[in-house]
C-alpha positions in Angstrom: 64.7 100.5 121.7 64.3 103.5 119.3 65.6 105.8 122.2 68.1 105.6 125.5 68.8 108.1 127.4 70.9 107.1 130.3 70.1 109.7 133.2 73.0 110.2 135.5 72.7 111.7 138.9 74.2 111.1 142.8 73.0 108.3 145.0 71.7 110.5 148.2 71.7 108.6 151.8 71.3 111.4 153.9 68.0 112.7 155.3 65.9 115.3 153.5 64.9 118.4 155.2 67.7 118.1 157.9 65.5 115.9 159.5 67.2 113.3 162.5 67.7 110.1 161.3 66.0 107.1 163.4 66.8 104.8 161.7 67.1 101.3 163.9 65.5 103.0 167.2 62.0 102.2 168.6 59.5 105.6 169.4 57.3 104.9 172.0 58.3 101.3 172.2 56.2 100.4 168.3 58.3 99.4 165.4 60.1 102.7 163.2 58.8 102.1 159.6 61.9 105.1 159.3 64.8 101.8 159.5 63.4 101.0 156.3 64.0 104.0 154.6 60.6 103.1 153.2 58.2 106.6 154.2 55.8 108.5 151.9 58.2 111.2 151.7 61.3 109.4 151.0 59.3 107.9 148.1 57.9 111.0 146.9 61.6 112.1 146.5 62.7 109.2 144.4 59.1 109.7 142.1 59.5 113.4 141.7 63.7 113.0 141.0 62.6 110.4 138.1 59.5 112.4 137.0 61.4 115.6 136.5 63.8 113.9 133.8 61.2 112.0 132.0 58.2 113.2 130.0 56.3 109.9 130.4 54.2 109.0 132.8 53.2 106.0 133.2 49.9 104.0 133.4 51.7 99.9 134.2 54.5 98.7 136.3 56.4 95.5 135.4 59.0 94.0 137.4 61.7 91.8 135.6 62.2 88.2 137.2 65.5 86.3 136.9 66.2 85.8 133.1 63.2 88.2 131.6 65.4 91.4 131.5 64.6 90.9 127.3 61.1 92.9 128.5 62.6 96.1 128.4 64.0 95.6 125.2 60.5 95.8 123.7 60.2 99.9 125.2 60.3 102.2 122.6 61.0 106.3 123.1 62.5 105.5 126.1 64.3 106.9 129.4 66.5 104.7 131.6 68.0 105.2 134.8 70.6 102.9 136.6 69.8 102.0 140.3 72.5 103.3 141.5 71.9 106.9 140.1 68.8 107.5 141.8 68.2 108.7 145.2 67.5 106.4 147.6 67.3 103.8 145.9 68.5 100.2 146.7 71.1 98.4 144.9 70.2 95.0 142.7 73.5 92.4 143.6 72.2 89.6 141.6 73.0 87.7 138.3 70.7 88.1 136.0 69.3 91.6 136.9 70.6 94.4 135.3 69.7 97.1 138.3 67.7 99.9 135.7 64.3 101.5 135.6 63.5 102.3 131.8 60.6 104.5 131.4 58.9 103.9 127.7 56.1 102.5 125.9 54.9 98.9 125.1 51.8 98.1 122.9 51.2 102.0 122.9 50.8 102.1 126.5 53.6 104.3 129.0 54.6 102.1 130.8 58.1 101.9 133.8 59.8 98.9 134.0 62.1 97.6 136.6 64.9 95.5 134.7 66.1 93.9 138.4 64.5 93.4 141.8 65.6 92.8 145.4 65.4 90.2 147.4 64.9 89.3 150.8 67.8 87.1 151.2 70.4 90.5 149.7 69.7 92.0 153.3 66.7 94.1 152.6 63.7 94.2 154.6 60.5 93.3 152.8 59.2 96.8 153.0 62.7 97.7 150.9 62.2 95.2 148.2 58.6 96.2 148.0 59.6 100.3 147.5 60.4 100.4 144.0 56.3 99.6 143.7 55.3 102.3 145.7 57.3 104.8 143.5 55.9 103.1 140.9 52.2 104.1 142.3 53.5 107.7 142.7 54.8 108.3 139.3 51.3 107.2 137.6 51.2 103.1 137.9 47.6 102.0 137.9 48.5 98.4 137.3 51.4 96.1 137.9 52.7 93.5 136.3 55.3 91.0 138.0 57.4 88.1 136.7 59.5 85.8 138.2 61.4 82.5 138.0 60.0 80.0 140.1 60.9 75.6 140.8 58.1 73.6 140.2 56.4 71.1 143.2 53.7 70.3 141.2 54.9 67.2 138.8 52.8 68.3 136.0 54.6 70.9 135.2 57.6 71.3 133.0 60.6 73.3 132.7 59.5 76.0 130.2 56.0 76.1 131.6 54.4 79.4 132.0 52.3 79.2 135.2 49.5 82.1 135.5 49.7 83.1 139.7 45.9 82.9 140.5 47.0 83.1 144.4 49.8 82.8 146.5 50.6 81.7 149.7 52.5 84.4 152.2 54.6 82.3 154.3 56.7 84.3 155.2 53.6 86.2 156.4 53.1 83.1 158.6 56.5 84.5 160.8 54.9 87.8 160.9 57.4 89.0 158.4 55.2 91.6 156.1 55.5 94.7 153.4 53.2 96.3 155.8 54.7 95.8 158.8 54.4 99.0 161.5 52.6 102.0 161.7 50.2 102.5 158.6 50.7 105.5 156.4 47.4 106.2 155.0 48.4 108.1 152.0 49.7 104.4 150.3 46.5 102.8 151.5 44.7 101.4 154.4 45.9 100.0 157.4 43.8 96.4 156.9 43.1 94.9 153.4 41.9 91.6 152.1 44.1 89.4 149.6 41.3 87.3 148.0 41.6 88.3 145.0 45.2 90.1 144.6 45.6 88.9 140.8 43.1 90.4 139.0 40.5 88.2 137.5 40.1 90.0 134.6 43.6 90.5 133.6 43.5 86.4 134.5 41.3 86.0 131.6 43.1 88.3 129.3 45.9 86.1 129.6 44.1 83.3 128.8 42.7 84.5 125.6 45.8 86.4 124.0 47.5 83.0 124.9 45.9 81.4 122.3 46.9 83.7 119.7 51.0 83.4 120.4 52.0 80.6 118.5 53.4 77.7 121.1 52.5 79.6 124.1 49.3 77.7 124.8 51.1 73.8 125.0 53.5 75.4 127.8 50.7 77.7 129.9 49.3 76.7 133.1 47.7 78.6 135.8 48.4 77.8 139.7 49.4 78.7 143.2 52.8 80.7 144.2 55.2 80.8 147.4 57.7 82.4 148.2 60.4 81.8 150.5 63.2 83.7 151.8 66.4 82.2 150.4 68.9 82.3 149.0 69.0 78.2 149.8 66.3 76.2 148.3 63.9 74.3 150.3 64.4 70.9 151.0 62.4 67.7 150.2 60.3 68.3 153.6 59.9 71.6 152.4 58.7 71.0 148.7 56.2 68.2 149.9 54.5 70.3 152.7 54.2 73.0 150.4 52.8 70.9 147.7 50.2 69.4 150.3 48.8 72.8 150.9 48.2 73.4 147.2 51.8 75.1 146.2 52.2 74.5 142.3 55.3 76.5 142.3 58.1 78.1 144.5 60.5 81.4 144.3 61.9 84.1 146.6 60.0 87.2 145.2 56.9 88.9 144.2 54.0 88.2 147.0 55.4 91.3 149.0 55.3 93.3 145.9 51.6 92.3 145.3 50.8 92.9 149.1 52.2 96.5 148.7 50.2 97.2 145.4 47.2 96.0 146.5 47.7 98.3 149.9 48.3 101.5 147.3 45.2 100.5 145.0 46.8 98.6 141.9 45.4 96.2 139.8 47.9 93.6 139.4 48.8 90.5 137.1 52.1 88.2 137.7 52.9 84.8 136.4 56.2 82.8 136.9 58.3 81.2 134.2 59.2 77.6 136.0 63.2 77.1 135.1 63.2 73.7 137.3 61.5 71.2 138.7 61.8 71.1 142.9 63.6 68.1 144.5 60.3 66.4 145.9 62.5 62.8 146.6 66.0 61.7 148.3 66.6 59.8 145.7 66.6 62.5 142.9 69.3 64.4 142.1 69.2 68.2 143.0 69.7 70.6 140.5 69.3 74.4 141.3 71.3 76.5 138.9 71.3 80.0 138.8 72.5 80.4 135.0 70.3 78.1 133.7 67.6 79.7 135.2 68.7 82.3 133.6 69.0 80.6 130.1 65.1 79.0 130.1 64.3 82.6 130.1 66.3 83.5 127.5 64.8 80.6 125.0 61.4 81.8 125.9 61.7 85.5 126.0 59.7 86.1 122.3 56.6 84.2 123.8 57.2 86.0 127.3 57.3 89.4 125.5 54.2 88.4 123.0 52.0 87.6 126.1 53.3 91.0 128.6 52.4 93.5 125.3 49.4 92.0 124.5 48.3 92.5 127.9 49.5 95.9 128.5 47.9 96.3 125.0 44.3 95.4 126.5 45.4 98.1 129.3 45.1 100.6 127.2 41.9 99.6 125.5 40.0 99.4 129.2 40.7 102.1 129.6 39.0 104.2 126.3 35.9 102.0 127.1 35.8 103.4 130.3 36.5 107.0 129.7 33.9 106.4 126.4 
C-alpha cells in the first residue's frame, strides 16, 4: 500500500432524524424491513459518512472470503476504515477477517474492498450481511467481486483448487430465508428478479482467459456450482451427498445473499471460491474442518488469487473506454 489513512469516527446506533425506532414490531401485520437496520436511508448515511472522507469513488466491490484478506494489500493511494468506526455498520467476530473497508485502486481501477464479511451464523439476518453491498452500490460500485472459502463435494477437486461460481444453489432460500425478504424498496431495485444468470458470463470468460497467463493458476482452476449453508457446523455426510446429487461442486456459509442483493441493485457480479477442504462424503473418513487451515491454503495461494482479481478488475476498466469510445 503506498497510502493508509485510518479514518476514525463514532459507531452511531441511534435513529437518524429523531425518527421512532421499530425495530422487532410488525406494521399492519407484514414483516418491518426497519429490524434489520437495512433501509435506503440508513444506507445512504453509511455511503455519504465514507464518501465525505474519501476522494475515490469507486467503480468494483470485492468482498474478502476467509484467508484472502492479502487482496487489500494490492490497493494503492488508499483510504481505510475499521468497521467499527463507521455508522451503522455491523461488526466482523471472525478469525480470519480483519473487519475494514479500504477504498483504493487495483489494476488502475477505484475500487472498495471489504477486508471481512458477516455471516449468518454471527446472528445477523441475511439482509445485514448483505448491507455492506448495498453501500457499496451507493458509493459508485457497478460490479462486484466476491470470494470465499468453500469444502469441496465434488471428488475431483483438490485442496487448493480455484473453482469459478457459474451458479449457485439458495438453500436457504428453500426455508424462505432471503436478502429480499419484506417490503420492496424500489430505489435498490425491483421487487421480482430472475437469478439465471447472476455471474456474469462475460466476466466468466475473462477469468478463463487471464487464467492462462498466471503461471500455475490454470492446473488448479475449475469452474462449478456453489451452496451455502447457514453454519457455523458443517453439514454432515447426508448433507454433503444430497447436495452433491443436485449438482453442488462446492459448499460455504457466504456470498449467494450478497449476489441476490447486487443483482436486485443492478451489479454485474463475478465470485469464485478457493476450496480449503475436501467435504466428509463417507462414515468412514475422518472429518477434518479447521478453521486455521483454511485460513492458511489461502495464504499459500494469495499471489495467484491477487494475479487473477487485478487482471480482472484490469479488464473492468478497459469495458468500460470501449463503451464510452
Amino acid at each position: 500500500m503506498d497510502r493508509t489513512t485510518v479514518v476514525p469516527g463514532a459507531n452511531v446506533q441511534q435513529q437518524s432524524n429523531g425518527a421512532k425506532s421499530t425495530a422487532g414490531k410488525r406494521l399492519n401485520g407484514l414483516y418491518n424491513s426497519g429490524q434489520d437496520n437495512a433501509g435506503y436511508e440508513l444506507v445512504q448515511e453509511i455511503a455519504t459518512y465514507l464518501l465525505d472522507r474519501t476522494r475515490i469513488r469507486p467503480r468494483c466491490g470485492i468482498i474478502c472470503g476467509s484467508g484472502l484478506g492479502c487482496l487489500a494489500e494490492q490497493l494503492t493511494t488508499v483510504d481505510s476504515f475499521d468497521y467499527e468506526t463507521i455508522p451503522h455498520f455491523p461488526i466482523s467476530t471472525v478469525a480470519g477477517h480483519v473487519g475494514r473497508l479500504v477504498f483504493g485502486y487495483l489494476a488502475g481501477v477505484p475500487v472498495l474492498c471489504m477486508q471481512g464479511r458477516f455471516h449468518y451464523y454471527e446472528g445477523y439476518s441475511l439482509a445485514k450481511c448483505s448491507m455492506p453491498v448495498r453501500v457499496m452500490r451507493l458509493v459508485g460500485c457497478t460490479h462486484l467481486i466476491a470470494t470465499n472459502a468453500a469444502g469441496a463435494c465434488n471428488r475431483q477437486f483438490r485442496v487448493g483448487d480455484i473453482m469459478l461460481i457459474k451458479d449457485h444453489v439458495n438453500l436457504m432460500g428453500f426455508a424462505g430465508n432471503c436478502p429480499l425478504l419484506g417490503p420492496n424498496d424500489d430505489r435498490f431495485g425491483p421487487r421480482f428478479l430472475g437469478m439465471a444468470k447472476a455471474y456474469d458470463p462475460t466476466l466468466l470468460q475473462v477469468a478463463r482467459d487471464v487464467a492462462r497467463q498466471v503461471p500455475g493458476l490454470p492446473e488448479i482452476l475449475r469452474e462449478g456450482v456453489y451452496c451455502c449453508v447457514g453454519g457455523p457446523n458443517f453439514e454432515t455426510v447426508a448433507e454433503g451427498r444430497l447436495l452433491a446429487m443436485l449438482g453442488v461442486d462446492a459448499i460455504g456459509m457466504s456470498t449467494v445473499h450478497e449476489i441476490i442483493t447486487a443483482r436486485h441493485c443492478g451489479m454485474t457480479c463475478f465470485a469464485f471460491s478457493l476450496i480449503t477442504n475436501m467435504c466428509t462424503m463417507g462414515y468412514d473418513e475422518e472429518e477434518e474442518h479447521c478453521h486455521e487451515t483454511f485460513v492458511d491454503v489461502g495464504r499459500q495461494l494469495e499471489q495467484r488469487i491477487c494475479d487473477l482479481v487485478t487482471r480482472v478488475v484490469g479488464t473492468i476498466q478497459a469495458s468500460s473506454k470501449v463503451q464510452k469510445d
